[in-house]
C-alpha positions as CSV (number, residue, x, y, z in Angstrom):
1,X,0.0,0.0,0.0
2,X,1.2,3.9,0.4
3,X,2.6,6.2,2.6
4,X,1.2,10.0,1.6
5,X,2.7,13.2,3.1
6,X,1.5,16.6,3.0
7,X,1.9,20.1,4.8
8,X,-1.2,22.0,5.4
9,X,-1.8,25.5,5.2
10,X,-3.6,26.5,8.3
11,X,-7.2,26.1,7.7
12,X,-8.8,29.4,6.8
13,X,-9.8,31.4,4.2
14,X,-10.1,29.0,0.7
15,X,-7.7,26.6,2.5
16,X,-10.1,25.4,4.8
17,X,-12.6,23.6,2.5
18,X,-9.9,23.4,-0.2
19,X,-7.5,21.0,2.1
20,X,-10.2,19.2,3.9
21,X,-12.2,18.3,0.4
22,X,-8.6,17.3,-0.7
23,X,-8.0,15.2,2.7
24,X,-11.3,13.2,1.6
25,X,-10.3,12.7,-1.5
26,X,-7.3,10.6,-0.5
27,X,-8.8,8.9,2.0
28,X,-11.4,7.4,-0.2
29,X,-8.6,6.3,-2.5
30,X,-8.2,3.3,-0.1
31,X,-9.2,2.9,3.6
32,X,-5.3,1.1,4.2
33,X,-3.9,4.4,2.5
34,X,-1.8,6.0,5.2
35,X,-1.7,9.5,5.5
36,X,0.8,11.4,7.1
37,X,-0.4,15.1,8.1
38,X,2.5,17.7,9.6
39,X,2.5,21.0,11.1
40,X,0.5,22.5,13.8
41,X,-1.5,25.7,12.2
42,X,-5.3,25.9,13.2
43,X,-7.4,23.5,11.7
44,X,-5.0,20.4,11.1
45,X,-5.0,18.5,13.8
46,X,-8.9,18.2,13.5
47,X,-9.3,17.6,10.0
48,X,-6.3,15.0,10.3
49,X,-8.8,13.2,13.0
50,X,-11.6,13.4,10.6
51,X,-9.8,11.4,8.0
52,X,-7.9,9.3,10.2
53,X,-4.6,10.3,9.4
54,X,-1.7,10.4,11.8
55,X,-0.8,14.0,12.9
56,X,3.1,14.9,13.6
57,X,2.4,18.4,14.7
58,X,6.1,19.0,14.9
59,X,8.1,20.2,11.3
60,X,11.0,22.0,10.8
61,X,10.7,25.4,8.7
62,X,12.4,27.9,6.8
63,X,12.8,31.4,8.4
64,X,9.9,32.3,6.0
65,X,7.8,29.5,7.9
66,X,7.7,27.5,4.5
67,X,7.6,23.7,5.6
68,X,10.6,21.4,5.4
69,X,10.8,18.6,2.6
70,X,13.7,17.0,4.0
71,X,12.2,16.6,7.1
72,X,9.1,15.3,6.5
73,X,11.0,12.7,3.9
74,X,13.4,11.9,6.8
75,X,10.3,11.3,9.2
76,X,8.4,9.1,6.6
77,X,11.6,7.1,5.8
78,X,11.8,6.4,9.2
79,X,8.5,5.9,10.7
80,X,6.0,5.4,8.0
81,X,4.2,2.2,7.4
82,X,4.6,1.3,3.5
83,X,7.6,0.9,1.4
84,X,6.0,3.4,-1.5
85,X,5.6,6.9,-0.2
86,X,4.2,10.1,-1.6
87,X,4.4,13.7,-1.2
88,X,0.8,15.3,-2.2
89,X,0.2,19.0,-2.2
90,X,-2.6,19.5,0.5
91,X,-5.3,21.2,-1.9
92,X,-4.8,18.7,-4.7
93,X,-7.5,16.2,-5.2
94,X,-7.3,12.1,-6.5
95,X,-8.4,9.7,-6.8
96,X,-7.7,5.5,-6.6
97,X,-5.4,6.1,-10.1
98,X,-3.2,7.1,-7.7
99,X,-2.5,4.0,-6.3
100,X,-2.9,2.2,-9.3
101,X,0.2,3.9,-10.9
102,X,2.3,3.8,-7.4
103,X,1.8,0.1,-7.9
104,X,2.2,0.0,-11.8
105,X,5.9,2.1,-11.3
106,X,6.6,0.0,-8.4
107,X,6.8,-3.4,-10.1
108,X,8.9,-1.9,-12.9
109,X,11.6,0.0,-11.2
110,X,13.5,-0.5,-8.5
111,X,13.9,3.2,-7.8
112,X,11.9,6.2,-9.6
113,X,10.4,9.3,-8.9
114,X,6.4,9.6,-10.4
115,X,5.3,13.3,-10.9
116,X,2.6,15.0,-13.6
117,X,0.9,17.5,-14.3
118,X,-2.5,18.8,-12.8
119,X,-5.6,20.3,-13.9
120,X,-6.7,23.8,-12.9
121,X,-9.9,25.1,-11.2
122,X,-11.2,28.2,-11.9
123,X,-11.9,30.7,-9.4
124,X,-15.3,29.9,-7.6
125,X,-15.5,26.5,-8.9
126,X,-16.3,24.1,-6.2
127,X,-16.2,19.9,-6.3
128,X,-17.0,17.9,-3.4
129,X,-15.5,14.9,-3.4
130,X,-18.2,13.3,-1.4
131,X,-20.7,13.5,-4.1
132,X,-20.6,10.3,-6.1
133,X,-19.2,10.3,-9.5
134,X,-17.5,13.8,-9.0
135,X,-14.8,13.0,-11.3
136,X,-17.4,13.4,-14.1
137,X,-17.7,16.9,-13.7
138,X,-14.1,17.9,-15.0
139,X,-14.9,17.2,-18.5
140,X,-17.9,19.9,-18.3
141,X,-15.7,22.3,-16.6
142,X,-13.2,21.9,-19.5
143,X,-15.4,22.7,-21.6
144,X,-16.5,25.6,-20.1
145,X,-13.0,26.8,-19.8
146,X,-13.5,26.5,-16.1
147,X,-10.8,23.7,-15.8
148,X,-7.3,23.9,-17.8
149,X,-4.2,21.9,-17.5
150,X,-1.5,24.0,-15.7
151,X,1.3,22.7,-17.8
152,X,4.5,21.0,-17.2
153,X,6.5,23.6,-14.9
154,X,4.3,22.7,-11.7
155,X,4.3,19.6,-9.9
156,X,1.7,18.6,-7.2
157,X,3.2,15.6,-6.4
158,X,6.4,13.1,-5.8
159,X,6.0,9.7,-5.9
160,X,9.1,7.5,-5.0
161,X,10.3,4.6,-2.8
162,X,11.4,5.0,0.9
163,X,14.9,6.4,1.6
164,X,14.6,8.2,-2.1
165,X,15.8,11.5,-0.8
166,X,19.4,10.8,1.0
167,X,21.3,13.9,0.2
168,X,18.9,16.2,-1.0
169,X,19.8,19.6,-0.5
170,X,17.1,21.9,1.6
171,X,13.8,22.0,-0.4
172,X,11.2,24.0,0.9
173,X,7.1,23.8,0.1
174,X,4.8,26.0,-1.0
175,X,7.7,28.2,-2.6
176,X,8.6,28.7,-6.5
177,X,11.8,26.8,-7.0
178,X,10.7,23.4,-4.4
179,X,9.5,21.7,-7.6
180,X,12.4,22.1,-9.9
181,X,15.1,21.0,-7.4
182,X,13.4,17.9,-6.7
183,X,13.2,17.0,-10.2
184,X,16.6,18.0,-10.7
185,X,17.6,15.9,-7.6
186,X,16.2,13.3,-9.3
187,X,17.9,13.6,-12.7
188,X,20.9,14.1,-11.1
189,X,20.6,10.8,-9.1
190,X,19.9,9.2,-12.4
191,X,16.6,7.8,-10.1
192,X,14.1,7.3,-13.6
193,X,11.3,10.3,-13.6
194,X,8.0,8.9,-14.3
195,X,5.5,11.2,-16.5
196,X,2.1,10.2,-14.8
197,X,0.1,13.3,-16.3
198,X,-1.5,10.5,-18.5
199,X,-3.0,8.2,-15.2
200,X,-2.4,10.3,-12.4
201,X,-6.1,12.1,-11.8
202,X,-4.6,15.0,-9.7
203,X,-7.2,18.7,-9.6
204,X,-5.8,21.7,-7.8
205,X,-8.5,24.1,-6.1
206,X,-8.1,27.4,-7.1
207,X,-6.6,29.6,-3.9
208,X,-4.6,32.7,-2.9
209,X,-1.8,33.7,-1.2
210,X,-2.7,35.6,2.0
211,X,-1.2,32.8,4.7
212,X,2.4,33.8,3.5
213,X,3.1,36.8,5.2
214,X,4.1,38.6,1.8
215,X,1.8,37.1,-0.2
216,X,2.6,35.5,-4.0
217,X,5.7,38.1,-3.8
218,X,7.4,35.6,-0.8
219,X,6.0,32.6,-2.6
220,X,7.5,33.5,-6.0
221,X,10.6,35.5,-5.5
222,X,11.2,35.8,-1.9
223,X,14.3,34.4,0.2
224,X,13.2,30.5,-0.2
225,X,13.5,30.3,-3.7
226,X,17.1,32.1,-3.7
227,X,18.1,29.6,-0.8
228,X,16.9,26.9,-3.0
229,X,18.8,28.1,-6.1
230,X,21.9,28.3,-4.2
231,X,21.7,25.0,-2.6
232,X,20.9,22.8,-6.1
233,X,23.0,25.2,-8.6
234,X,19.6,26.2,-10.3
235,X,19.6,29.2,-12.0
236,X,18.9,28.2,-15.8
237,X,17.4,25.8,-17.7
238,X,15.1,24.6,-15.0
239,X,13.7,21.1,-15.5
240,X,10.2,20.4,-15.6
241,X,7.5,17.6,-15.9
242,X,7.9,17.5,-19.7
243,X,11.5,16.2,-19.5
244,X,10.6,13.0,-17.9
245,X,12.5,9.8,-18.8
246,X,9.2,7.9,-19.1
247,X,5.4,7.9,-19.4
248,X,2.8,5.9,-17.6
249,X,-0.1,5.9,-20.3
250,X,-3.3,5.5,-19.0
251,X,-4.7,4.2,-23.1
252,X,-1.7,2.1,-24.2
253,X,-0.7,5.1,-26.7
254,X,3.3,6.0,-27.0
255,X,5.0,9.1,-27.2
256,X,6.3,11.1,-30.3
257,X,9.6,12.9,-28.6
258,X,10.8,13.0,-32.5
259,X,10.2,16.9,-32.9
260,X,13.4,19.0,-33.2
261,X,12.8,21.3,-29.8
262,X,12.8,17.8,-27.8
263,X,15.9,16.0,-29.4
264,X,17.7,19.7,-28.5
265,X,16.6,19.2,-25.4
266,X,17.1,15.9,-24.6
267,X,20.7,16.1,-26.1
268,X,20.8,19.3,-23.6
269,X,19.8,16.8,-20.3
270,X,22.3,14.1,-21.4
271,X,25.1,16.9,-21.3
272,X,23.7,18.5,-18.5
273,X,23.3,15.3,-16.1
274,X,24.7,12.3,-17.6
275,X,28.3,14.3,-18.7
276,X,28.1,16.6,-16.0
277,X,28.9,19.6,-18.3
278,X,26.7,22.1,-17.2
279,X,28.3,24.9,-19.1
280,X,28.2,23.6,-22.6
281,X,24.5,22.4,-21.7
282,X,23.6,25.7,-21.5
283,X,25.3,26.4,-24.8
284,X,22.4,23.4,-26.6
285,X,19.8,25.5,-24.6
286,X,20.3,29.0,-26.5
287,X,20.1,26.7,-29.6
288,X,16.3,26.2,-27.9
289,X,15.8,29.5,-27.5
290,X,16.1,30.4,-31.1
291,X,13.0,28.3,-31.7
292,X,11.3,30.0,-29.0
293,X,9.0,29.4,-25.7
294,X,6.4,26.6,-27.9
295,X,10.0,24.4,-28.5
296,X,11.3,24.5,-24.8
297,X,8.0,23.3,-23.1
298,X,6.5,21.4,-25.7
299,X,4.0,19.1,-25.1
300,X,1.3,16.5,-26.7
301,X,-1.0,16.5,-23.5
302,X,-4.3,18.7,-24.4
303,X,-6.9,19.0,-21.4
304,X,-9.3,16.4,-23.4
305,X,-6.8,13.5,-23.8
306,X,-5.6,14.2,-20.3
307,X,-9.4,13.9,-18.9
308,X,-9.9,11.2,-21.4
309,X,-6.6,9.2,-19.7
310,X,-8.6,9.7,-16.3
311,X,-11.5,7.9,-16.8
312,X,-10.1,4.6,-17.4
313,X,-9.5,3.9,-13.6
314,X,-7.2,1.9,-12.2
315,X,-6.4,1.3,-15.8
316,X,-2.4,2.7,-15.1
317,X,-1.8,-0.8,-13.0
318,X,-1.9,-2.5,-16.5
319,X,-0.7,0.8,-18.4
320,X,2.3,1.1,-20.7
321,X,5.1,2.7,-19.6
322,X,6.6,4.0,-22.8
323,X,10.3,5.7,-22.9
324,X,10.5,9.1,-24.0
């Protein structure tokens, strides 16, 4: 079974229905699901008792008060129950796909990270997950341009084996920067990064920034992300979902890597992380840049096949996991 870890917000404002919708969401996955809730802001100790999760009120911070990675990856190594573990984002909502492709990635490598991309809610759109069948409604929000896929440069989740994250540099959540340096961790480990965008049913409830003191200034350019960039040597060229080494396919369909911006930069990630020549890397990627933004991120995901992935689930346990 699975280990998931998250870090609440404290619960008010949108974060209050947002998380605890969420927190239901994964609990229904499977009752033997064990979920791991940190922190001690108002609100999560109760909604942790609602879903029965186990509550570690204690987590380590940054100076900003953004939670810990490290530590809660550390804890979970240590004292969770399952060998598969996941971080989840604490407004994000799934459902038993989830599982499915833990389980699918599982029996094929011995070590991987699983990440993918989410889709959007509009502001004011509401889902509860306690209504049967909710999962239905996406389709009609995308048509109604109420629910959009966010792309490949945010990640909502980490999927990986226990012990993954030995040597990981500081990573801190809820701050720009947190997602790229554990996908560069991950490249740089040579641990496989699984595409799950495909399988992965994961919907992030539209919210604001008022619990960072600072607001979406501290979230996207404050002292975090330049702690982060110092720590992992990011400044360039950040990675993101779309250079994955794999995809879990939810419909048995491969995919075409064959167009010029992705053969650029794949030949840029082999320099960068299998040569370790970061410098000339860099050279490949103003070659990119010459095709412009479209050729750097790429992608052959469209809200409609994403959604259409989605409803066949559970189908990622017997899914093909095709090499980019």
């Amino acid at each position: 079974m699975l280990t998931l870890l998250c870090s609440p917000k404290p619960f008010r404002d949108d974060a209050e229905p947002n998380q605890l919708n969420a927190m239901r969401s994964w609990r229904a996955m499977d009752r033997g699901v064990e979920i791991l809730v940190f922190g001690n802001s108002p609100g999560v100790a109760s909604a942790a008792a609602e879903v029965g999760a186990t509550h570690i009120p204690q987590i380590e911070c940054s100076p900003s008060g953004a939670p810990s990675f490290n530590f809660m990856a550390e804890y979970a190594a240590e004292h969770g129950r399952f060998e598969l573990q996941i971080y989840v984002n604490a407004d994000i909502l799934v459902d038993g796909n989830l599982v499915s492709a833990m389980k699918c990635v599982a029996a094929r490598f011995p070590r991987f990270l699983l990440v993918g991309e989410r889709l959007d809610l509009a502001e004011g759109v509401l889902i509860d997950v306690r209504e049967p069948g909710w999962p239905s409604r996406l389709g009609i929000l995308a048509k109604e341009g109420r629910a959009t896929l966010h792309g490949p440069t945010g990640v909502d989740y980490f999927g990986y084996r226990r012990g993954a994250w030995l040597g990981l540099p500081p990573v801190f959540m809820g701050r720009a920067m947190c997602d790229q340096a554990l996908l560069h961790f991950g490249f740089r480990n040579r641990i496989p990064v699984i595409d799950g965008t495909m399988a992965v049913l994961a919907v992030h409830q539209f919210h604001g920034y008022q619990h960072v003191q600072g607001g979406g200034r501290e979230v996207f350019q404050g002292e975090d992300l330049e702690a982060m960039s110092v720590a992992h040597g990011l400044r360039r060229s950040l990675p993101t979902i779309a250079d994955a080494d794999w995809s879990l396919m939810a419909d048995g369909v491969s995919v075409d890597r064959r167009r010029h911006g992705r053969r650029l930069r794949q030949i840029e990630l082999m320099i960068r992380y299998h040569w370790g020549m970061p410098h000339l890397a860099l050279a490949v990627r103003a070659l990119q840049h010459l095709g412009g933004k479209r050729s750097l991120l790429d992608r052959d995901h469209s809200t409609a096949a994403v959604l259409l992935g989605w409803r066949h689930e559970g189908s990622s346990a017997g899914g093909l996991l095709s090499t980019r």
